[in-house]
C-alpha positions as CSV (number, residue, x, y, z in Angstrom):
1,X,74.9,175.5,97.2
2,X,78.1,175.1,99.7
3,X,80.9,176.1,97.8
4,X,82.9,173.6,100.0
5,X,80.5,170.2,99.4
6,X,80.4,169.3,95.8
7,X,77.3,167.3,96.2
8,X,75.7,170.8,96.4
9,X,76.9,171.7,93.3
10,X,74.2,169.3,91.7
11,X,71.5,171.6,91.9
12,X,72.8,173.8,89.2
13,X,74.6,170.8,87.2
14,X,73.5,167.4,88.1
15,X,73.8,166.0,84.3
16,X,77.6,165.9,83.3
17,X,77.8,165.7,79.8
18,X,80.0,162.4,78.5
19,X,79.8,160.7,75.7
20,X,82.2,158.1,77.2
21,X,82.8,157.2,80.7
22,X,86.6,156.5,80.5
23,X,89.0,157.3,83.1
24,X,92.7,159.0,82.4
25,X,93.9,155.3,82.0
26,X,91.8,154.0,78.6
27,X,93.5,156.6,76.7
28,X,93.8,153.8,73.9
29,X,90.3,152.0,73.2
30,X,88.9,150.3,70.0
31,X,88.0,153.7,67.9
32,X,85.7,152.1,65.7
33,X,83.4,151.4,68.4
34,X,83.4,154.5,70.2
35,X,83.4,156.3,67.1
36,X,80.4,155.2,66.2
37,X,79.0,155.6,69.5
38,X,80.4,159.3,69.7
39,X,78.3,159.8,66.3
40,X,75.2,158.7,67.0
41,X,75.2,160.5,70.0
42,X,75.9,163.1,68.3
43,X,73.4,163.2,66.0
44,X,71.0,162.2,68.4
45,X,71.4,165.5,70.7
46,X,71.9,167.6,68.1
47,X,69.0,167.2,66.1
48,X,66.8,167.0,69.6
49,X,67.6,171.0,70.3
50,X,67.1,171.6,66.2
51,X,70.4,173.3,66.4
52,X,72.8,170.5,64.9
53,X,75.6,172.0,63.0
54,X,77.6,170.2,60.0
55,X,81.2,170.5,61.0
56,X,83.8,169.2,58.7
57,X,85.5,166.0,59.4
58,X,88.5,165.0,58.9
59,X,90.9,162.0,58.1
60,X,89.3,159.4,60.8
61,X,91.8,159.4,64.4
62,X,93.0,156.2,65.4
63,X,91.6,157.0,68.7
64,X,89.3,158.6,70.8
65,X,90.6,160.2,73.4
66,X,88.7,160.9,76.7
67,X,89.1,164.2,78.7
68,X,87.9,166.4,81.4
69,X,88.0,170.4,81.4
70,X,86.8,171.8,85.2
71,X,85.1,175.1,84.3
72,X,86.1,178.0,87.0
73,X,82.6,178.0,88.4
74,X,79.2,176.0,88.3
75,X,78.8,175.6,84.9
76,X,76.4,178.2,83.2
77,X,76.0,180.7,80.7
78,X,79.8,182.0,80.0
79,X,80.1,178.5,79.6
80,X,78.8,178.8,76.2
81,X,81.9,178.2,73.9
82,X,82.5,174.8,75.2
83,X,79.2,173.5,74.9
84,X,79.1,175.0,71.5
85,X,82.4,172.6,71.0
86,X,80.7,169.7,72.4
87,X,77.5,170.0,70.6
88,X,78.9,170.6,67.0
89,X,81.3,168.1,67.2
90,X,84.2,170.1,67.1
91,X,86.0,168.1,69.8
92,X,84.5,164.9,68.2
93,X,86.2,166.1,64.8
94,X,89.6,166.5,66.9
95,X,88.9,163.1,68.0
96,X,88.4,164.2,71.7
97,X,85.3,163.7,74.2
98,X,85.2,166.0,76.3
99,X,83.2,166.0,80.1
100,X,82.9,169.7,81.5
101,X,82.7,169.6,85.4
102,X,81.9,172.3,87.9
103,X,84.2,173.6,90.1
104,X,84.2,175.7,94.0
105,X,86.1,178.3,91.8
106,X,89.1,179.1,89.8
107,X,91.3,178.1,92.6
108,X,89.6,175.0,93.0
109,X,89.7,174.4,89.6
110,X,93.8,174.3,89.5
111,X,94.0,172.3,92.6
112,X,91.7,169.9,90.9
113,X,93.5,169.5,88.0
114,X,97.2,169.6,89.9
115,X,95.6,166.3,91.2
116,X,95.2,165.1,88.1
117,X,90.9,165.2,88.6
118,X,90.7,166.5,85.2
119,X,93.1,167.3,82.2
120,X,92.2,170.9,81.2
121,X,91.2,173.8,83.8
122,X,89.9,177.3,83.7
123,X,90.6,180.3,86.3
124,X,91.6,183.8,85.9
125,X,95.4,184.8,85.1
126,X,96.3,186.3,88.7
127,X,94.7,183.0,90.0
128,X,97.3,181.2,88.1
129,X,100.2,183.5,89.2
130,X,99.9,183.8,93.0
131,X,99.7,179.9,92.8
132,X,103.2,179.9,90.8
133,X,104.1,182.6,93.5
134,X,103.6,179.8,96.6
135,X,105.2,176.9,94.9
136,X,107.4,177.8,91.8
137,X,107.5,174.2,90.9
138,X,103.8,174.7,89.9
139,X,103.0,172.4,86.8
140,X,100.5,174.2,85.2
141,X,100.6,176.7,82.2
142,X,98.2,178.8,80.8
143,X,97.5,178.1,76.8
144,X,94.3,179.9,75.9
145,X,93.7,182.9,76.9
146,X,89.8,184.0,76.8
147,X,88.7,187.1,78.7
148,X,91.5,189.8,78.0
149,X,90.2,192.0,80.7
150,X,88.3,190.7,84.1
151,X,84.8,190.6,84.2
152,X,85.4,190.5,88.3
153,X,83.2,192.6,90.6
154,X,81.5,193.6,93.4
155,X,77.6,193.4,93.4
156,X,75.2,195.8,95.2
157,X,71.6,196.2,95.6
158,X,70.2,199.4,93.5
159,X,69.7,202.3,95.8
160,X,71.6,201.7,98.8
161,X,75.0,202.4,97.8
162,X,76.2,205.1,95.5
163,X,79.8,204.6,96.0
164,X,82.0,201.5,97.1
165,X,83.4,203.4,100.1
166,X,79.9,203.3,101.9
167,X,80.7,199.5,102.5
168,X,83.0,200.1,105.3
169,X,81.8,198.2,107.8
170,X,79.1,196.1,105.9
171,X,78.7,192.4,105.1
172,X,80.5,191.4,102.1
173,X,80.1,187.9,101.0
174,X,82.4,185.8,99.2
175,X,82.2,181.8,98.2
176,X,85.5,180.1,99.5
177,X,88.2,178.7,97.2
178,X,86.8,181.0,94.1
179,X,88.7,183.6,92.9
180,X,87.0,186.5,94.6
181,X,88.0,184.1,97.8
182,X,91.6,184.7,97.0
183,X,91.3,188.0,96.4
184,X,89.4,189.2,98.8
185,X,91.7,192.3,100.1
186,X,93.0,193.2,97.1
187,X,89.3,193.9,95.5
188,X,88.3,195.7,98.7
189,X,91.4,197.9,98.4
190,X,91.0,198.2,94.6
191,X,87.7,199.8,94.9
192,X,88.7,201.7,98.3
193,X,86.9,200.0,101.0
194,X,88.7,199.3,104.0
195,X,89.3,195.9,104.2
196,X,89.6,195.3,107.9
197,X,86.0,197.4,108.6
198,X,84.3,194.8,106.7
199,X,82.2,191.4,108.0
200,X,83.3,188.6,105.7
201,X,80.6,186.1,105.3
202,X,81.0,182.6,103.5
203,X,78.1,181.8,101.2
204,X,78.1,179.2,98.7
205,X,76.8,181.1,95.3
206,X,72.9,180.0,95.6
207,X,73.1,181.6,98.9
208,X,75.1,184.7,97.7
209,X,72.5,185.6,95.3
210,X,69.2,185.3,98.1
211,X,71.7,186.6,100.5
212,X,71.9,190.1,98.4
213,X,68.6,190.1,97.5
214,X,67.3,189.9,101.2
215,X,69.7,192.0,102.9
216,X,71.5,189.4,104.9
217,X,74.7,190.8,102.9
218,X,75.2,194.3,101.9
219,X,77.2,193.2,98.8
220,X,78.7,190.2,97.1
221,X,81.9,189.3,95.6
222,X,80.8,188.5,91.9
223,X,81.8,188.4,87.9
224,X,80.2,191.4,86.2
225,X,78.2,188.8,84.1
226,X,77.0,187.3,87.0
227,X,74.6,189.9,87.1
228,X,71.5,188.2,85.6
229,X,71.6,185.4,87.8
230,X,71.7,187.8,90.9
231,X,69.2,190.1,89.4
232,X,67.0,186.7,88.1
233,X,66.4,186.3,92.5
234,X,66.4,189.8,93.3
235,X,63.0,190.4,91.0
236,X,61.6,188.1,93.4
237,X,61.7,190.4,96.2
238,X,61.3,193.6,93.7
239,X,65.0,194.8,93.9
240,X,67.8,194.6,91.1
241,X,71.5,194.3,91.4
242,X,74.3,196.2,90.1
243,X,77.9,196.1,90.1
244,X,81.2,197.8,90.6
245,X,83.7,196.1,87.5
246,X,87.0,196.2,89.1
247,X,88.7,197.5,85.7
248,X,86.9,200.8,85.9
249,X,88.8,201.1,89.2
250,X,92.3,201.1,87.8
251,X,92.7,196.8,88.3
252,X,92.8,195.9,84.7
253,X,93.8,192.4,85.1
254,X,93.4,190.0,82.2
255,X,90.1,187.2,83.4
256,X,89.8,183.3,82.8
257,X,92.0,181.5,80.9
258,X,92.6,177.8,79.4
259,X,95.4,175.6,81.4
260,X,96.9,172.4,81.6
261,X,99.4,170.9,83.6
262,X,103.0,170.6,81.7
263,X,103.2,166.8,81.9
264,X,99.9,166.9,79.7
265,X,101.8,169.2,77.7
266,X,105.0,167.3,77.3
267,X,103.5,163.9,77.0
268,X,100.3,165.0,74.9
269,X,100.9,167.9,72.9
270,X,98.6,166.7,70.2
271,X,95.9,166.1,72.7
272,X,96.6,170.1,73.8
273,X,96.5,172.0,70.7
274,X,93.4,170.0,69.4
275,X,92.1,171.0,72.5
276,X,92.5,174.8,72.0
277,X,92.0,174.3,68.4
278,X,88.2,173.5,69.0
279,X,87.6,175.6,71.9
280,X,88.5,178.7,69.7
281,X,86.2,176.9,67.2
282,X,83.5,176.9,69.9
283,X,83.9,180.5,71.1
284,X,83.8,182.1,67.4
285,X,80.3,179.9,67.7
286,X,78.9,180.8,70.6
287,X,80.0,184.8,69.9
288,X,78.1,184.9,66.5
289,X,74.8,182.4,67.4
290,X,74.8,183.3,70.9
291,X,71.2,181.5,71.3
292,X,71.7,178.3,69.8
293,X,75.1,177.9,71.8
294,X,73.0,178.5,74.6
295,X,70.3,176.0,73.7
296,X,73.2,173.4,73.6
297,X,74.6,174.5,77.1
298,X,70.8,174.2,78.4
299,X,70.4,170.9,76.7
300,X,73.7,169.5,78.2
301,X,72.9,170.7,81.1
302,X,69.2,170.7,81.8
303,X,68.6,172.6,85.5
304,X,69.8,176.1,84.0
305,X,67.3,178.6,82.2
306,X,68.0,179.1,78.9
307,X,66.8,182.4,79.0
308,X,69.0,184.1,82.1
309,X,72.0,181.9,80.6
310,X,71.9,183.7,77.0
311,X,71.9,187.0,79.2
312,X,74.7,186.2,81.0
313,X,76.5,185.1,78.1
314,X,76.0,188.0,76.1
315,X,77.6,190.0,79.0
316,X,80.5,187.7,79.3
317,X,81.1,188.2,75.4
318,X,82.4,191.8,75.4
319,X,85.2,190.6,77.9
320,X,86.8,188.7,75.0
321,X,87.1,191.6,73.0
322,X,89.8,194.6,73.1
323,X,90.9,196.4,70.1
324,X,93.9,194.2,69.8
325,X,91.6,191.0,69.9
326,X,89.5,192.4,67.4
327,X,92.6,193.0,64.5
328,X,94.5,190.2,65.5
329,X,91.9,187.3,66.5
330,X,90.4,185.2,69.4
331,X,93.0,184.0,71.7
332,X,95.6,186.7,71.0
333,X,98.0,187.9,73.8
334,X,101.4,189.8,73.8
335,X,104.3,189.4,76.1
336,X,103.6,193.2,77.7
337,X,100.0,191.9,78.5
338,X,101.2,189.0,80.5
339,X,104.0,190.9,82.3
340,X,101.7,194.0,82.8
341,X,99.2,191.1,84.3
342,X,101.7,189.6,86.4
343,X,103.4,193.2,87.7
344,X,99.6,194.0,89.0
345,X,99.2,190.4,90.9
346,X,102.7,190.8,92.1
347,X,101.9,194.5,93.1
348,X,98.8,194.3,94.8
349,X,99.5,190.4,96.9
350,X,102.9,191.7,98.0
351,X,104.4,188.8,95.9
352,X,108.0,188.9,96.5
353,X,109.2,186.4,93.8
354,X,110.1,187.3,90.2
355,X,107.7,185.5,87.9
356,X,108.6,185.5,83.8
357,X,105.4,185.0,81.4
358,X,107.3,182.0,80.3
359,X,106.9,180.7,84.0
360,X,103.1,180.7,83.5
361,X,102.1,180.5,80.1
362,X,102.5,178.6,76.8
363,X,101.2,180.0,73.4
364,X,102.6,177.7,71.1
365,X,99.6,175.8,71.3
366,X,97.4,178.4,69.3
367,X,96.9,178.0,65.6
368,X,99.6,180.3,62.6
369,X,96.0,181.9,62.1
370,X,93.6,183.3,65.0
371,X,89.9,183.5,64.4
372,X,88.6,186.8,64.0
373,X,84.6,187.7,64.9
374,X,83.2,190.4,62.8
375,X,82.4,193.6,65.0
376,X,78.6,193.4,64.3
377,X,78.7,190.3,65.8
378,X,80.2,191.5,68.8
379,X,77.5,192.9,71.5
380,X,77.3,196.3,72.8
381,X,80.2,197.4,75.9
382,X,78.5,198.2,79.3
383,X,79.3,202.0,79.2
384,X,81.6,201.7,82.3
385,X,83.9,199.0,80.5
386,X,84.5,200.9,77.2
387,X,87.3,202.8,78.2
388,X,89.4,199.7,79.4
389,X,88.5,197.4,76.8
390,X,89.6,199.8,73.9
391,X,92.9,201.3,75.1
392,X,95.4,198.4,75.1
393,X,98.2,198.8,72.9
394,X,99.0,196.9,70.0
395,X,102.1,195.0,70.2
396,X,103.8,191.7,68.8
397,X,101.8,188.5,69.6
398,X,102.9,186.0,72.3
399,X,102.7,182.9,70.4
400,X,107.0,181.4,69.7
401,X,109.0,180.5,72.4
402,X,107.5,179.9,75.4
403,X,107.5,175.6,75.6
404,X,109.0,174.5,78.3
């Protein structure tokens, strides 16, 4: 799958989910109609994966309004909390539809919805700060943060490396306009391989995963939850995958987030906050029935495998979760994260430009009260992570102040 040719995307995603086939413009319809359309639908999918949840309705909207979210990948398994959002109406209730559409990567993803391809975008927080770094009049804020520490990586084949450092030299791929793309020195550097030794190759991610598994590359650029997919190919050939999380490494950069561009904000702040308001509905779903959110994502999206998708899900999960997360709910950020966040992108891309966590993100969006996920709910750490993930400080939530 080309990271650079979309059409190759299909083989991972080649049923987008709609409910209504509107473009930007027909954000006023008659409701009644597509209502009842958005209903039956409704009931029709869920009931077909025997995982149909009642949610609450409210008052009936005057409208339905149509929008796009462009997930920071090809959509699969971390993926989870949106199709949960989709397939239990939450969006519906908000009087949303919402399409999810792949993307070449969380770069890709902001271009895309700069362009106006798409209303809502996900990619990680650094993504969204060297982009403000290159053009300050950047109209795009972050509103919902998810992963409060990255899940990014480098994968290696079990057995042939016992340390990063022995990649000097070696074949590291990477698929073009994703994060890891952007990033490409900084997370050699990070984990002490010598950037300029290496042989960068350019492999879309279908070819990234055979790639690793047949020696063509000696490691890949990759999301720590990425790891079933890769390992999914490797039993083919009898090896398994591992990986190097960059957090353990001293890069403990917050992951994906939720953004929008600040027209959409200033001209449909209803539209926004219903928005996050039913993806946090989704990912308090998806973390406590991790299989039936799965089973919507798979039914949505028919070409993945239900199975590897819940594994790679359940790792993503643990990235949502630090001890302040935990006490204070999904979604939750402080000032110090952001500007810790920004100082490390700033540091480590030799950003010369002073950027303000106003300049990048908006938290008024979030609702008075954040959802909180019981801790048995939560999945187990990978070993490696625990440390990072439990020691960030508690300190007064981000959510007053920052509209533009």
């Amino acid at each position: 799958m080309e990271k650079n040719a979309e059409a190759k995307l299909v083989d991972r995603n080649n049923v987008y989910l709609t409910l209504h086939m509107c473009k930007q413009t027909c954000m006023s319809v008659n409701s009644k109609i597509l209502l009842t359309i958005s209903v039956v639908v409704a009931l029709v999918v869920g009931f077909s994966i025997g995982a149909f949840v009642y949610a609450p309705m409210v008052a009936p909207t005057t409208t339905i309004t149509p929008v796009s979210a462009i997930m920071d990948w090809t959509i699969y398994g971390e993926h989870a909390p949106f199709a949960s959002a989709i397939g239990n109406g939450y969006y519906g209730t908000q009087g949303l539809s919402v399409t999810l559409l792949p993307s070449n990567g969380g770069a890709d993803a902001l271009r895309k919805v700069v362009a106006g391809d798409a209303q809502f975008g996900r990619a990680t927080v650094d993504t969204v700060t060297e982009a403000y770094a290159q053009n300050p009049n950047l109209n795009v804020k972050i509103i919902l943060m998810q992963e409060i520490v990255t899940p990014e990586s480098l994968c290696y084949v079990n057995g042939k490396y016992s340390t990063p450092s022995q990649l000097d030299g070696k074949k590291i791929g990477v698929v073009p306009g994703s994060a890891q793309d952007a990033f490409f020195n900084v997370i050699l550097s990070t984990l002490g391989i010598n950037s300029g030794s290496v042989q960068r190759v350019d492999l879309g991610f279908s070819q990234l995963l055979s790639g690793l598994a047949t020696s063509q590359i000696d490691a890949a650029n990759c999301f720590y939850a990425d790891l079933p997919s890769y390992n999914a190919v490797a039993s083919q050939y009898h090896e398994t995958v591992s990986a190097w999380p960059l957090a353990t490494f001293g890069y403990s950069a917050i992951g994906n987030a939720i953004f929008t561009t600040t027209q959409m904000i200033s001209q449909h702040p209803d539209v926004v906050r219903k928005f996050v308001q039913a993806t946090l509905q989704g990912e308090v779903y998806a973390v406590q029935n991790p299989q039936s959110a799965v089973n919507m994502l798979a039914t949505q999206f028919p070409t993945l495998n239900a199975t590897t998708e819940l594994a790679t899900w359940q790792d993503y999960m643990p990235f949502y979760f630090n001890q302040q997360v935990k006490q204070n709910g999904l979604g939750y950020v402080t000032t110090q994260d952001i500007s810790a966040d920004i100082n490390l992108t700033v540091h480590t891309m030799n950003i010369s430009s002073t950027i303000s966590p106003q300049n990048i993100y908006d938290g008024t969006f979030l609702p008075s009260q954040l959802p909180t996920i019981s801790s048995s709910s939560i999945p187990s750490l990978p070993t490696s992570i625990i440390p990072v993930l439990q020691t960030a400080q508690i300190n007064k939530p981000l959510t007053q102040g920052l509209h533009p």
